[in-house]
ROKOL-197173 format. One record per atom (N, C-alpha, C, O, CB): x, y, z. Coordinates in pm, whole numbers, plus 32768, in hexadecimal, padded with zeros to 4 digits. Each point is the difference from the previous one (the first is absolute). Glycine has a CB too. Layout:
N
XYZ
...
//
This chain:
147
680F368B0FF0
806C805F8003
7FF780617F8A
800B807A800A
80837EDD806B
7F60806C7F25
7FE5804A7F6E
7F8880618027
801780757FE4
80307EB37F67
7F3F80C080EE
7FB2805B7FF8
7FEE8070807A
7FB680628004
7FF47EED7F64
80B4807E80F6
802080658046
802C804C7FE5
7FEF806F8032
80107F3E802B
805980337F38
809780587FD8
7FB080897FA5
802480768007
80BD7E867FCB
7EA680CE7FD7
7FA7803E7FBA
7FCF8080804D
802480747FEE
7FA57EAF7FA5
7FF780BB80AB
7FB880448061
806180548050
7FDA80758008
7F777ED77FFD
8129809A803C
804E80568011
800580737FB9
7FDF80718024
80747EEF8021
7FE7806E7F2F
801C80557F9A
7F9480647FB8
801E80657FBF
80817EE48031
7EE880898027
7FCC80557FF3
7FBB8071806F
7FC380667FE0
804A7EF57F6D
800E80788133
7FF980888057
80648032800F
7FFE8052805C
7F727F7A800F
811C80237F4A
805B804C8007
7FF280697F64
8039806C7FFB
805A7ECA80BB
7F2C80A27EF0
7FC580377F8E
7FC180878047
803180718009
7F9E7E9D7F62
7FB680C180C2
7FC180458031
804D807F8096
7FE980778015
7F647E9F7F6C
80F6809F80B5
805680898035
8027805B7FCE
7FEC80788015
804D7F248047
801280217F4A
805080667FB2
7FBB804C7F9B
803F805D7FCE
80727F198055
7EE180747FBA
7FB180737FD4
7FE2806E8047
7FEE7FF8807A
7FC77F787F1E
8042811D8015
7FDC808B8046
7F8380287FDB
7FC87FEE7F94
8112805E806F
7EF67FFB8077
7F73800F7FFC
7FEE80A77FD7
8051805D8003
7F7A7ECB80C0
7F9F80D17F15
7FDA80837FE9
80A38068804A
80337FEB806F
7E757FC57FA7
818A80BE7F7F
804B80578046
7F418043803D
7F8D7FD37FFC
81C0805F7F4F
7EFF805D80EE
7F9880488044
7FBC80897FC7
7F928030801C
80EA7F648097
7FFA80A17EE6
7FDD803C7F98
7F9A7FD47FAF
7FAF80557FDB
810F7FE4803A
7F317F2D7FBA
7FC47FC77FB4
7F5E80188042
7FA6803E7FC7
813D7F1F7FE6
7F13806580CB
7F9F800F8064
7F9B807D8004
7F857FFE8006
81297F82806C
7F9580D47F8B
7FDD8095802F
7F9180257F54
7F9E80437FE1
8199801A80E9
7F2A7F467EF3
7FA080387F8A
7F7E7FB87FDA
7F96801F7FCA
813A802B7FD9
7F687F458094
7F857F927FFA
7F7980358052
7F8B7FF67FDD
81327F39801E
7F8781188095
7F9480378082
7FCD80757F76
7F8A80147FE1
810B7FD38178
7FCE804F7E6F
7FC0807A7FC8
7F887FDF7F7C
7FAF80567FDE
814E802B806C
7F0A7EFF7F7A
7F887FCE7FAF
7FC67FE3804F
7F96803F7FF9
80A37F7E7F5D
7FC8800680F9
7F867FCD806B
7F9880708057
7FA07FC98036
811C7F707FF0
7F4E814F7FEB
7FF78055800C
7FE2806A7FAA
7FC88063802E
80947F318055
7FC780657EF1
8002807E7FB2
7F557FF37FE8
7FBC80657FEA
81637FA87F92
7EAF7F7F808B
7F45800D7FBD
7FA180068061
7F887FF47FE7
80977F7A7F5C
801180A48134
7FAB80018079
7FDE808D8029
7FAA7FFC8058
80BD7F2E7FF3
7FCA81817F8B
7FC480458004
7F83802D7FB2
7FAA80478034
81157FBB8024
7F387FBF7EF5
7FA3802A7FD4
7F997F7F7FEA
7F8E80077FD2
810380C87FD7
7FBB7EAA808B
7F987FA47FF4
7FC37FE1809C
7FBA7F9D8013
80BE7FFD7F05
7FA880C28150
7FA17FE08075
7F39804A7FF5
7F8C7FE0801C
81A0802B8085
7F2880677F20
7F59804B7FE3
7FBD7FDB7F9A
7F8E80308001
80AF808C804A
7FDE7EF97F50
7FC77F9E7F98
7FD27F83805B
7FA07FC87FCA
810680867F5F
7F827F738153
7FE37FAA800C
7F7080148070
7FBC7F9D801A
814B800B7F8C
7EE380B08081
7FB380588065
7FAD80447F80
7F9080288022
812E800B80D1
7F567FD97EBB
7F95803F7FB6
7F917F997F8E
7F8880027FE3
813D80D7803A
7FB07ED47FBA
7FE17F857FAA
800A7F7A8038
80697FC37FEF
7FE280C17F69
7F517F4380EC
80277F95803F
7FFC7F877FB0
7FDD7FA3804A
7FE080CA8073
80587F687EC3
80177FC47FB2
80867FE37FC4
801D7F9F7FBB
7F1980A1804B
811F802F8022
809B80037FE7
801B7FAD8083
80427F9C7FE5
7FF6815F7F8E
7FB47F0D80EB
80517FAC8067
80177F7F7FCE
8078800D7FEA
7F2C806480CF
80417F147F22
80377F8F7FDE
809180297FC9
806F7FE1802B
7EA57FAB7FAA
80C780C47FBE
806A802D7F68
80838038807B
806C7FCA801B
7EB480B97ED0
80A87FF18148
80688038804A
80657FAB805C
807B80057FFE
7EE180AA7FF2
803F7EF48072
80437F8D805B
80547F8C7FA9
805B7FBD8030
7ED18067807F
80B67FD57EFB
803A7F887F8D
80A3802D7FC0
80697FC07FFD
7E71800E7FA3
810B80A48039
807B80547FD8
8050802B8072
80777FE27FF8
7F12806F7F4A
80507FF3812F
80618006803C
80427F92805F
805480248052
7F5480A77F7F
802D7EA28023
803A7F748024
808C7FF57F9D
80787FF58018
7E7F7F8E8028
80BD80847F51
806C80037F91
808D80747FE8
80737FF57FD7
7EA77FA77FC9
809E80BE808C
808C80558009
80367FDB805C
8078800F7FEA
7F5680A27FC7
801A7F0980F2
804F7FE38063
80437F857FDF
805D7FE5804D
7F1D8091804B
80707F377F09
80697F827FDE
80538004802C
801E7FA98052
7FBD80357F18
8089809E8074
80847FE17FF7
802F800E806A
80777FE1800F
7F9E804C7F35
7F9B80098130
802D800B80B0
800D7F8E8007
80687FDD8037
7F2780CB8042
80267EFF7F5E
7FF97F588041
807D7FBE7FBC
801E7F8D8022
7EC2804C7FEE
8159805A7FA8
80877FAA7FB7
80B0806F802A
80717FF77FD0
7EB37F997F17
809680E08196
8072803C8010
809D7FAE8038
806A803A8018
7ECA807E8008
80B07EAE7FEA
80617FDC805F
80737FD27F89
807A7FF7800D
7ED97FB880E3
805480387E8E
80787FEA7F6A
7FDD80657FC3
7F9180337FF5
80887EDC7FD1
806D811B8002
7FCA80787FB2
7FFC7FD87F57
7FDF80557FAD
80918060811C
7FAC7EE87F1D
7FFB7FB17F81
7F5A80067FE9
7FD280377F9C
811B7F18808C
7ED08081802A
7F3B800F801B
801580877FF9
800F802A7F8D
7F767F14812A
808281187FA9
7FBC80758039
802980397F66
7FB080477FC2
80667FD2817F
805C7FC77E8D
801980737F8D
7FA27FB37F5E
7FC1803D7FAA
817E802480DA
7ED07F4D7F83
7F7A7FC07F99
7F8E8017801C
7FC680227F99
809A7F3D803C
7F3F80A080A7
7F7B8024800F
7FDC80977FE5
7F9180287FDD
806F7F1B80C2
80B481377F84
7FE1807D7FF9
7FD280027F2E
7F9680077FC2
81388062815D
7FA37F907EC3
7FDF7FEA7F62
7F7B7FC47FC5
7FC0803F7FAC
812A7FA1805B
7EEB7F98802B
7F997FC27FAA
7F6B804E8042
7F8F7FE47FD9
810D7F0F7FF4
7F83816A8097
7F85800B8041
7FE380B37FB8
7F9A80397FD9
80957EF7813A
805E80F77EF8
7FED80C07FCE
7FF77FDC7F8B
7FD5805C7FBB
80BB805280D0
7F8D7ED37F28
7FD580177F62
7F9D7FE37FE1
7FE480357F94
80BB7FB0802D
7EF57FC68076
7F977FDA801B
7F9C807B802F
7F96800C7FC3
80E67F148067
7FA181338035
7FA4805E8028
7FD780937F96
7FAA80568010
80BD7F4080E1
800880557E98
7FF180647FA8
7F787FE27FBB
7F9C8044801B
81657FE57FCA
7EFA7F547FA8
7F807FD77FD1
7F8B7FF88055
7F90801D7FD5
80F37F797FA4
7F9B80348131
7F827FF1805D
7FA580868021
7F8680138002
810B7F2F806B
7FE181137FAB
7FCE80AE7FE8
7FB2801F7FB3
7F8E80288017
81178016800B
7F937FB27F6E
7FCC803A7F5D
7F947FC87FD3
7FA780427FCA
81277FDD7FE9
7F2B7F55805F
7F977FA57FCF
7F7B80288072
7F9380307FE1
812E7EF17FB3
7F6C80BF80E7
7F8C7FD88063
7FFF80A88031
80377FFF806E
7FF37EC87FF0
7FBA819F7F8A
7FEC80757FFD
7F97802F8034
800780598054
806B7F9A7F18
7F007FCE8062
7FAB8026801C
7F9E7FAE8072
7F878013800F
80BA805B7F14
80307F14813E
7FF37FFE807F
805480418051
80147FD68071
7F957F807F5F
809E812F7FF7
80598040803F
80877FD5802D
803B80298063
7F0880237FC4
80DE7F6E7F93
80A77FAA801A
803F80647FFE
804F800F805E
7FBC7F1B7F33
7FED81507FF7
8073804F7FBF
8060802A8075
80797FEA7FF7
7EEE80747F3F
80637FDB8134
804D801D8075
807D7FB7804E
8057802C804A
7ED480227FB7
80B37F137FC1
80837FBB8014
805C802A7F65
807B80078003
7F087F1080B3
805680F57F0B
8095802B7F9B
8076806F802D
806280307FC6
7EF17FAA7F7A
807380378145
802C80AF8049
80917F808046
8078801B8004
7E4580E3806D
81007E787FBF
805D7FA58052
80657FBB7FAC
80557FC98045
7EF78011805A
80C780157EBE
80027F957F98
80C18048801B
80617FC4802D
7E5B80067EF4
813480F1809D
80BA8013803C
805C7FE68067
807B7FFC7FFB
7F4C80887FAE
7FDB7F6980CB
802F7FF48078
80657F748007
80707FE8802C
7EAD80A4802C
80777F297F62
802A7F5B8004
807E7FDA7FBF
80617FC98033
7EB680027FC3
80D480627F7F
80807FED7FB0
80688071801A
806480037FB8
7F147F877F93
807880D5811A
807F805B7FF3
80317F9680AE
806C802A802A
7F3D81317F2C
80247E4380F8
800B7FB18049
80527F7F7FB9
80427FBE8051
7EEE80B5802A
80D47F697F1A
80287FC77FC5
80BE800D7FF8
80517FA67FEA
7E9980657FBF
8128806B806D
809880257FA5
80278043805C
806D80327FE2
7F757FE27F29
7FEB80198191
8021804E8073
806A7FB9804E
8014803A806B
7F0980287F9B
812C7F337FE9
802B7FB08073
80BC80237FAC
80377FDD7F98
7EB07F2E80CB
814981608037
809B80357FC1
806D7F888008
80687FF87FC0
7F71810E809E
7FF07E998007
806F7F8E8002
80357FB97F85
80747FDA7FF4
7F27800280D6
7FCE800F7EA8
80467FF07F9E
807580667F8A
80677FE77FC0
7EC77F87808A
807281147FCE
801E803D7FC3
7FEE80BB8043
7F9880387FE0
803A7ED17F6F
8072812B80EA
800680878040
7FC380487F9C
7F8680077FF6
81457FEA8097
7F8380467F27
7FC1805E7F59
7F657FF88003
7FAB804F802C
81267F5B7F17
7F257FD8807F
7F8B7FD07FE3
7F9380358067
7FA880567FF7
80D17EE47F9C
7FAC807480CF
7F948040809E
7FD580948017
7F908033800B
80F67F278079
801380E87F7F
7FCB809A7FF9
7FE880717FAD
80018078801D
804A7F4A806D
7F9E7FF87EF7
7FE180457FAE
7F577FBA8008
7FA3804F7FF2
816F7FF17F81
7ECF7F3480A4
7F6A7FCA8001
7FAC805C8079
7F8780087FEA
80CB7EE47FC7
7FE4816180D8
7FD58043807D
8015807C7FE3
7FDE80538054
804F7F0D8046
801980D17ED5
7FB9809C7FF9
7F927FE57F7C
7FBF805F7FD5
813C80578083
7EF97EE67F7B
7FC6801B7FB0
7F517FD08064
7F9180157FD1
81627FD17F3B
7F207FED8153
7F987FDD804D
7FE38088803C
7F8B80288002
80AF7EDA8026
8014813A7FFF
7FCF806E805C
7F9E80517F8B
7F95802F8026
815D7FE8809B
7F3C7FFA7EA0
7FCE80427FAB
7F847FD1800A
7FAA80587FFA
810C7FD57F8A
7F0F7F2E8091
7FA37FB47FFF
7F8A801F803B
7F8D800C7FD6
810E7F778013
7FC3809380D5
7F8E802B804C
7FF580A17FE0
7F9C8022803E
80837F198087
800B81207F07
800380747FE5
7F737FD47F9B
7F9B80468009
818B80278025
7EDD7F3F7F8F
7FA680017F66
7F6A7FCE8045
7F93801D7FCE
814D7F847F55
7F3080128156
7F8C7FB0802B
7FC08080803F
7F8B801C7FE8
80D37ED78042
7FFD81678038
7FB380348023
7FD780A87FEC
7FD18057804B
806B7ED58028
7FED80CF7F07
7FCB805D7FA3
7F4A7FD97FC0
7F9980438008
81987FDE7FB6
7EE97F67800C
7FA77FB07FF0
7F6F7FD58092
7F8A7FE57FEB
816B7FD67F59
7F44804C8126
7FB78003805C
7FB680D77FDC
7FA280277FBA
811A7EC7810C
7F90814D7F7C
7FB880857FF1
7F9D80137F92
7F95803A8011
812D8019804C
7F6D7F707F1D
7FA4802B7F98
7F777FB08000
7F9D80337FCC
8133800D7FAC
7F2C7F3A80C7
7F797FC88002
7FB28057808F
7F8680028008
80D67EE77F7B
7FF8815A80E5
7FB380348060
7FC580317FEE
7F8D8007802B
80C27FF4802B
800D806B7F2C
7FC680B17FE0
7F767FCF7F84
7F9380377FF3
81A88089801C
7F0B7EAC7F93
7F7D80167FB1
7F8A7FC58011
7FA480267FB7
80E17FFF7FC5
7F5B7F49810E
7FBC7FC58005
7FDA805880A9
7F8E7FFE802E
80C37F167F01
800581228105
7FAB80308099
80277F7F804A
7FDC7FEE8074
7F2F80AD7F3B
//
């Protein structure tokens, strides 16, 4: 009876947890996405980046796989966009840097969800829009300087 009662209680735990909001999501799709325009022709040109490339972008999708708690989904966004700053910077010259383009996406995914906090949320979704404004400024200038 006792360990039923357990087990109850904890899929009622688990109910009552909230999952990824969808705001949160959108930004997560938007790291998951932001390194795939300039790292598809690196990967077609350098076929030695593909491991690096396939490895990293597993890792940026983490936090899809933990969208159903957002207690996970919002810890993997943090430990993973703080993580991708040094992975960028350091591993550079297997061409990572292009995920540091994904590293804002993650942590402005972090603080996007208005159910805790409204303010917070929409002030984190203009400062995202500034984001993708910055990414894909950043996209034109490697077109214009790499072709």
């Amino acid at each position: 009876m006792v360990a039923m009662t357990a087990v109850t209680g904890a899929s009622e735990i688990r109910r009552t947890e909230k999952g990824a909001h969808p705001w949160q999501l959108g930004l997560e799709l938007c790291a998951l996405l932001a390194p795939l325009p300039p790292g598809l022709p690196m990967v077609v040109d350098i076929p030695l980046f593909i491991p690096v490339f396939i490895f990293t972008l597993i890792v940026v999708a983490i936090p899809l796989l933990q969208r159903s708690r957002q207690s996970s989904f919002r810890t993997a966004c943090l430990a993973i966009g703080l993580g991708l700053l040094p992975w960028g910077l350091f591993a550079w010259m297997f061409g990572s840097l292009i995920f540091v383009l994904s590293s804002p996406f993650l942590l402005l995914a972090y603080f996007a969800d208005p159910r805790s906090d409204s303010g917070t949320a929409k002030t984190v979704l203009g400062l995202a829009g500034v984001t993708v404004a910055g990414v894909l400024w950043v996209y034109v200038w490697m077109w214009q300087t790499f072709g």
